[in-house]
N, C-alpha and C positions, 0 to 999 in steps of 0.2 A: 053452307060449305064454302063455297066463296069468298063470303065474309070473312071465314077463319084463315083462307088464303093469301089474304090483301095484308092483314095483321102481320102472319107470319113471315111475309118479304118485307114488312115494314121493319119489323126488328133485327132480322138478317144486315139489310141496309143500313140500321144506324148503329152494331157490332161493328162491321167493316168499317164505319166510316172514320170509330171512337180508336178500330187497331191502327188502322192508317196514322191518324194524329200522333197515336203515342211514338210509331216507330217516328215520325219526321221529325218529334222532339229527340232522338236518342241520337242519332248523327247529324245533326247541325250544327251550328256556328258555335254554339254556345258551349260544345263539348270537347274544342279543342283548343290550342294554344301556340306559341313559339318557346323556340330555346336560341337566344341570341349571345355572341361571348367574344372573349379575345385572346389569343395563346401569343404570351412574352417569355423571354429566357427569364428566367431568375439572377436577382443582382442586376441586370444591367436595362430591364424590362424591353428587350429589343424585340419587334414584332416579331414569329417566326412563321413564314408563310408554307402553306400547304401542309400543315398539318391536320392529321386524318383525324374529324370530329364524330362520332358514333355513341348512342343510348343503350341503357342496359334497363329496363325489356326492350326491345329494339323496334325502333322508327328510321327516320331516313339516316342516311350518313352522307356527313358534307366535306370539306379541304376549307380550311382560311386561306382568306385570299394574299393580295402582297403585304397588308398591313397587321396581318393575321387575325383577323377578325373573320367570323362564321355567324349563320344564321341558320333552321332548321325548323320549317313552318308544319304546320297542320299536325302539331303532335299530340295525339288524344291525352285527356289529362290525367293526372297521375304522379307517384315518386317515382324519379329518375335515378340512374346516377348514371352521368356524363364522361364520356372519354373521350384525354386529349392524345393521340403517339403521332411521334414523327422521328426521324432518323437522326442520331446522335444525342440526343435527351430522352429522361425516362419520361416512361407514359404517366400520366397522374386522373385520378377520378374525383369529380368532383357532384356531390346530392345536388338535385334540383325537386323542384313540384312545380307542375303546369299548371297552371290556372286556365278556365275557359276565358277564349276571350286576351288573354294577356302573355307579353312576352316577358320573358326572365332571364334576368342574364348572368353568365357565368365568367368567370376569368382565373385561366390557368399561369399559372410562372413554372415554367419546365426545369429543372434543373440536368444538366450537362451528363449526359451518359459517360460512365467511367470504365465500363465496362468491358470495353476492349483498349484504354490506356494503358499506356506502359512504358515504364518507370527509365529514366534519364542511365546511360551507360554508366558503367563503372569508375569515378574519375580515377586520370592518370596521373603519377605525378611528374613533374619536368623540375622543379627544380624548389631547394636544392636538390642536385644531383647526388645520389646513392653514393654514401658515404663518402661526399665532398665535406672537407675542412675550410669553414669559413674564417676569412681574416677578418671579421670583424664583430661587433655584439648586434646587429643586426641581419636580420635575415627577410629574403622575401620571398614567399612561398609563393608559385605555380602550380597551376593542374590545368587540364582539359578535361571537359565529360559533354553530353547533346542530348537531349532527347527527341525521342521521334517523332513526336506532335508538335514538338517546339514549347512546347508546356514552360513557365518561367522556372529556372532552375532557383534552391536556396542551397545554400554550404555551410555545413558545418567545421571548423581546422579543430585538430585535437592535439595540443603540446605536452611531452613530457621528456624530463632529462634525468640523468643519474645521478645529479650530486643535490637531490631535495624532492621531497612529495608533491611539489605546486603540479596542479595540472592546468595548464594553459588552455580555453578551451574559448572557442571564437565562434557566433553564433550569426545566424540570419544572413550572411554573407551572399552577394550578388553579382560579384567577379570576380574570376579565376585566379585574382592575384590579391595576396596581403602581405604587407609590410608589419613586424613586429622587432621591436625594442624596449630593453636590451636584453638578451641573451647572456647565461652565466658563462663566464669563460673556463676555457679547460674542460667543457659538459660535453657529453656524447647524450645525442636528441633521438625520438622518435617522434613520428609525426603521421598521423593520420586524416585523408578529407571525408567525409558523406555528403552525399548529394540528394535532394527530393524534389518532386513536383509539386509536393502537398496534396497529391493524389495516393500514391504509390507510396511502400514503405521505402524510407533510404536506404538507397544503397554506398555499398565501402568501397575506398581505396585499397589497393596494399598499402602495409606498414611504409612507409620511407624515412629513412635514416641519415644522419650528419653531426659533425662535430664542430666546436668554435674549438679557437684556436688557445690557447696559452694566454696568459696575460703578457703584453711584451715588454720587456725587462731593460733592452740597447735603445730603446727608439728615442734619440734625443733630437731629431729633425719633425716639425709639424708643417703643416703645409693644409691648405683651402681647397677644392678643387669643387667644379661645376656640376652636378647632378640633375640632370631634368630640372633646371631654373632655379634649385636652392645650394646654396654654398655648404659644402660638408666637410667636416675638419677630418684630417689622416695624421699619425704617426708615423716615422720611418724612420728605422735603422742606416747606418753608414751606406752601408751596400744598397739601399733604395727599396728592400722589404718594406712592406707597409701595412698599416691597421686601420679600420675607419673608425671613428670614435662617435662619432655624433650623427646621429638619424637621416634618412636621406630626404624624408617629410618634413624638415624642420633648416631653417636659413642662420648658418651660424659662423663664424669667419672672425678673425683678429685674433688669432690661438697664441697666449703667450707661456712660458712653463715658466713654473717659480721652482727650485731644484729644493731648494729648502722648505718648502710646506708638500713637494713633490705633487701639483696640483696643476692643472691648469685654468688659467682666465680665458676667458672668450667672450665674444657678442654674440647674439640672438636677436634676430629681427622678428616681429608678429606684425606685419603692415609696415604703416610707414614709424613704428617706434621699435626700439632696438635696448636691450637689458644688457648688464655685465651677470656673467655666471662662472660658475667653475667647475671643476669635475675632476675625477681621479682621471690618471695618466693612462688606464685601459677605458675611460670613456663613463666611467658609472660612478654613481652620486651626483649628479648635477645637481646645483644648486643656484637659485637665482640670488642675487646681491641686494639689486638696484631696485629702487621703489618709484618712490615720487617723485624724483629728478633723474634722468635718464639720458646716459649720452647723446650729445645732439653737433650737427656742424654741417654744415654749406652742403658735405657730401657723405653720405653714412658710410661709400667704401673707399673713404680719405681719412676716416679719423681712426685714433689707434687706443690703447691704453696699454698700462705700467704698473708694473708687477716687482716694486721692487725684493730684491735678495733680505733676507730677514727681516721681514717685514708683514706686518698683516693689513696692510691697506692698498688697497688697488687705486690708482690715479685713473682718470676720465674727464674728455670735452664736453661743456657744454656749453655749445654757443660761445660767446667773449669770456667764459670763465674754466676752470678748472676747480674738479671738485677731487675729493679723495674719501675712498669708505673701506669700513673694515669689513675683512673678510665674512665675518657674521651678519652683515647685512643692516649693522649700527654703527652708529659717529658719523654721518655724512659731516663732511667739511668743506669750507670752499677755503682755496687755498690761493688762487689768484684770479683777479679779471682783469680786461687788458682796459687801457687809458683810454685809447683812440677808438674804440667799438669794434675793433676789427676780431676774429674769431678764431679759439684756440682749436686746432686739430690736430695736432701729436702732442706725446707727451714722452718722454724717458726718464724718469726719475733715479737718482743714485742716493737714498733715504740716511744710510749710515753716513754717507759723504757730505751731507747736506746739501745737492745740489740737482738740481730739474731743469732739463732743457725741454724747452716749449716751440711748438712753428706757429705763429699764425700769418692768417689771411684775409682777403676781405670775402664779401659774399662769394665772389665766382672765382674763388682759390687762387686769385693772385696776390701784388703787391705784397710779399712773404716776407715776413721775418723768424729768424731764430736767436731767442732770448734763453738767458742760464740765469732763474731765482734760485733763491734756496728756500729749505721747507716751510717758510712762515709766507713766501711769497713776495721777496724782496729781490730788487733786480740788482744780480751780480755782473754780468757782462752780456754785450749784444753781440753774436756774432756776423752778422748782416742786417739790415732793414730795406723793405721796398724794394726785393727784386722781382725785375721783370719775367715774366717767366713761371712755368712749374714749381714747385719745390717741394719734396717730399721723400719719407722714407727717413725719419729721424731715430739714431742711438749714439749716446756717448761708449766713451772707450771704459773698459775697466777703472781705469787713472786717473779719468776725466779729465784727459788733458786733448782729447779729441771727440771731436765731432763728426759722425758720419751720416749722408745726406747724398738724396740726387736732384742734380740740377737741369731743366731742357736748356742748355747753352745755346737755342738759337733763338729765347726769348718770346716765341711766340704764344699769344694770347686772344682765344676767341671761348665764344658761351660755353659750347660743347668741352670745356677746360680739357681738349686738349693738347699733347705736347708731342714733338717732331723728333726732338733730340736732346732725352734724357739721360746723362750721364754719372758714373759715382764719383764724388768727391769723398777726403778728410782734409777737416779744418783744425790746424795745429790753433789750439787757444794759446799757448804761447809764443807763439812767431807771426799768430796770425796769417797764416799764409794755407792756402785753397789746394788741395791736388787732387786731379784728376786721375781715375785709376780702374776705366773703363776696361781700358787694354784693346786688343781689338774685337769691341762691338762691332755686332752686326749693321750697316747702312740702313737704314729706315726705320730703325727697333730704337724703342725708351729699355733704360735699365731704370727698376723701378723696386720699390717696398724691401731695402737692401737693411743684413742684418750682420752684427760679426758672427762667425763661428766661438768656440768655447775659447780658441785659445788664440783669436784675435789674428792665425797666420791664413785665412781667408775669409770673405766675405760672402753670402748668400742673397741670392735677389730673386726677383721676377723678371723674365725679358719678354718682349712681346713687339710686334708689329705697332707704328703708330699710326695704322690707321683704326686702332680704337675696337677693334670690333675681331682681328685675327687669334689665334690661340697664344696663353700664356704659360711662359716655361721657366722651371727653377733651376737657377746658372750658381754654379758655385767658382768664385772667380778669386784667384791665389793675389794676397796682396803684395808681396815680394817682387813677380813678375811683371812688371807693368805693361811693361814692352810687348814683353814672347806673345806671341797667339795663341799657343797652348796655354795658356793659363787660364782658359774658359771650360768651365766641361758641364754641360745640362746635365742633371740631377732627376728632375722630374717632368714631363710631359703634364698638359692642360691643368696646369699646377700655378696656385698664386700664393700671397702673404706665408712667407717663411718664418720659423722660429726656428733657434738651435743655439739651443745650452745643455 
């Protein structure tokens, strides 16, 4: 009996001993693992810290730290699936399997919760203003709009007019202002903007509305004028009405009208090179001329070009020569270069007449002279050589028996070419003899870029302060009155290089 007793706790004993082992293998080392990872925004992979990490069947739950990075130890093993949420990104889950023994790692790219965005105001429009009548074929459109996150706005411009189907329609836009050209004239516009975050669906403007003007029919006066650092050509009527013709993005100045092709010539600068072009009298069809030789001279807003009256060849400086091209943009010619190297900068041409008066100069626009070729480029008379001083603003008379020209009569000559006391002369080619016909200019001011009127009983200029840098004004000065004081009357305010035929 005994015997059977000793047996029977012997086996009792080594049951326990074999259930003991099996449990210390079921929870040990060998049965669990980590979940290690890192949460970045999407797109930009910025760490994002303290975002709440948690298991789905569920173990511990952790926060990434400043780098956003997390770790999650003793997780019995198994398939996981992992979650990343933090505030202002959505949540994302991502599978894992624990292995005993090993860590595993996950890595979330959050993308940006949109969830409570909302969508950029409704832009307003400022300008043009509700049914304002623009004077001219350009227009530049204004709005405001914000959004509440600051989210980056995109614009859409939507154009349309009554006198054609084109729908003008302007896309991806990133500030509140666009400049377009040219506009049909005589057209009554609508115009609408959209606005979006590329969150949110866009939203609309009201309709806004505007009209161009007429094509102008009187304006025989053109005139330069300063735009935010590009030269822009205007039209204007007698009474000082005006039209702007040429874009206010674009640098273009020497505006001469030919009456008989009813056209005008102008330069165009893109950098430091400058084209001849032309254009109808309301601004549209521009057309470039000039190719591979391209007006050049000591000063780009010193040299002029010539437009003779029936005529389809434009004159232009280049350097010591003078070339001439036809209005199509073939036949360049060279028509004269000068002897001594010195460099041609105006030109007037009288083509029916046979007869061109030229100015040159040397590099720093002095030592001037004015010569009269005729069209093959043969010298007919000098009316000066080598003077000291300015000189500038060349046209012959209808007749061509005058020369009209200003001169700084006080001679002075330094880099900056400028002049102190520029005044208007005519030079009778027949008596040879010089008049002066300022009248009474203003003390301190050049009369400058002088031109005749149509019918030769006044003259048109620039006046302006010599100290080079003040505002310039278009004087229109009576040539009968030499004398009187009244025979001055401005014309146009921050206004340069006249035409008027």
């Amino acid at each position: 009996m005994m015997k059977d007793r000793i047996l029977y706790i012997s086996v009792f004993l080594t049951l326990m001993v074999g259930m003991f082992s099996c449990n210390e293998d079921r929870i040990g080392e060998d049965d669990t693992g980590a979940i290690s990872g890192t949460v970045v925004a999407a797109g930009s992979n910025t760490p994002i810290p303290n975002a709440r990490i948690a298991t789905q069947p569920v173990s511990s739950t952790v926060f990434t730290d400043s780098l956003g990075k997390f770790l999650i130890e003793n997780v019995p093993v198994g398939e996981y699936a992992v979650e990343a949420r933090v505030e202002d990104f959505l949540a994302d889950f991502e599978p894992t399997t624990v292995l005993a023994n090993t860590t595993v790692n996950v890595v979330f790219e959050l993308d940006v919760s949109t969830a409570n965005n909302r969508p950029p105001t409704s832009p307003q429009l400022l300008s043009p203003t509700e049914n304002e009548v623009l004077q001219s074929v350009e227009a530049t459109f204004s709005w405001t709009s914000d959004d509440p996150e600051n989210d980056p706005i995109e614009y859409t411009l939507e154009v349309r007019n009554n006198q054609n189907d084109d729908v003008l329609l302007f896309e991806n836009i990133t500030d509140t202002t666009f400049t377009y050209s040219p506009l049909v004239l005589g057209a009554d516009y609508v115009w609408q903007v959209s606005a979006t975050d590329n969150i949110n669906d866009p939203v609309l403007s009201p309709f806004g509305t505007f009209s161009v003007v007429s094509a102008p029919v009187d304006n025989r006066i053109l005139f330069t004028r300063n735009i935010n650092g590009n030269n822009v050509i205007f039209s204007a009527d007698e009474d000082g009405s005006e039209f702007q013709l040429t874009p206010s993005d674009k640098n273009s100045f020497r505006p001469v009208r030919n009456v008989a092709a009813n056209r005008i010539a102008f330069l165009q600068s893109d950098g430091a090179q400058v084209d001849v072009f032309t254009m109808n009298r309301d601004g549209s069809e521009t057309r470039k001329i000039t190719s591979t030789v391209k007006p050049a001279g000591f000063n780009l807003n010193e040299i002029n070009i010539s437009w003779p009256e029936n005529s389809t060849r434009i004159y232009f400086p280049v350097l010591d020569k003078l070339y001439r091209i036809n209005t199509s943009g073939q036949g360049l010619e060279l028509v004269y270069q000068t002897t001594d190297g010195s460099l041609v900068s105006e030109v007037d041409a009288h083509e029916s007449d046979n007869t061109i008066a030229i100015k040159t100069n040397d590099l720093s626009g002095y030592n001037t002279s004015i010569l009269i070729i005729d069209n093959a480029g043969n010298l007919l008379d000098t009316v000066f050589s080598n003077m000291l001083g300015g000189v500038s603003g060349l046209e012959l008379s209808v007749d061509n028996k005058q020369v009209l020209y200003t001169y700084d009569v006080s001679e002075f000559q330094n880099a900056e070419y400028r002049r102190l006391d520029s005044r208007v002369f005519i030079y009778d080619l027949d008596t040879d003899v010089a008049t002066e016909i300022s009248g009474s200019k203003p003390n301190g001011t050049n009369d400058l870029q002088v031109k005749y009127s149509p019918n030769e009983a006044e003259i048109i200029l620039m006046n302006t302060s010599n100290d080079g840098i003040s505002a310039q004004s278009i004087v229109i000065l009576e040539v009968d009155f030499i004398d009187n004081d009244g025979n001055r009357e401005t014309f146009k305010e921050n206004a340069f290089m006249p035409d008027w035929k």
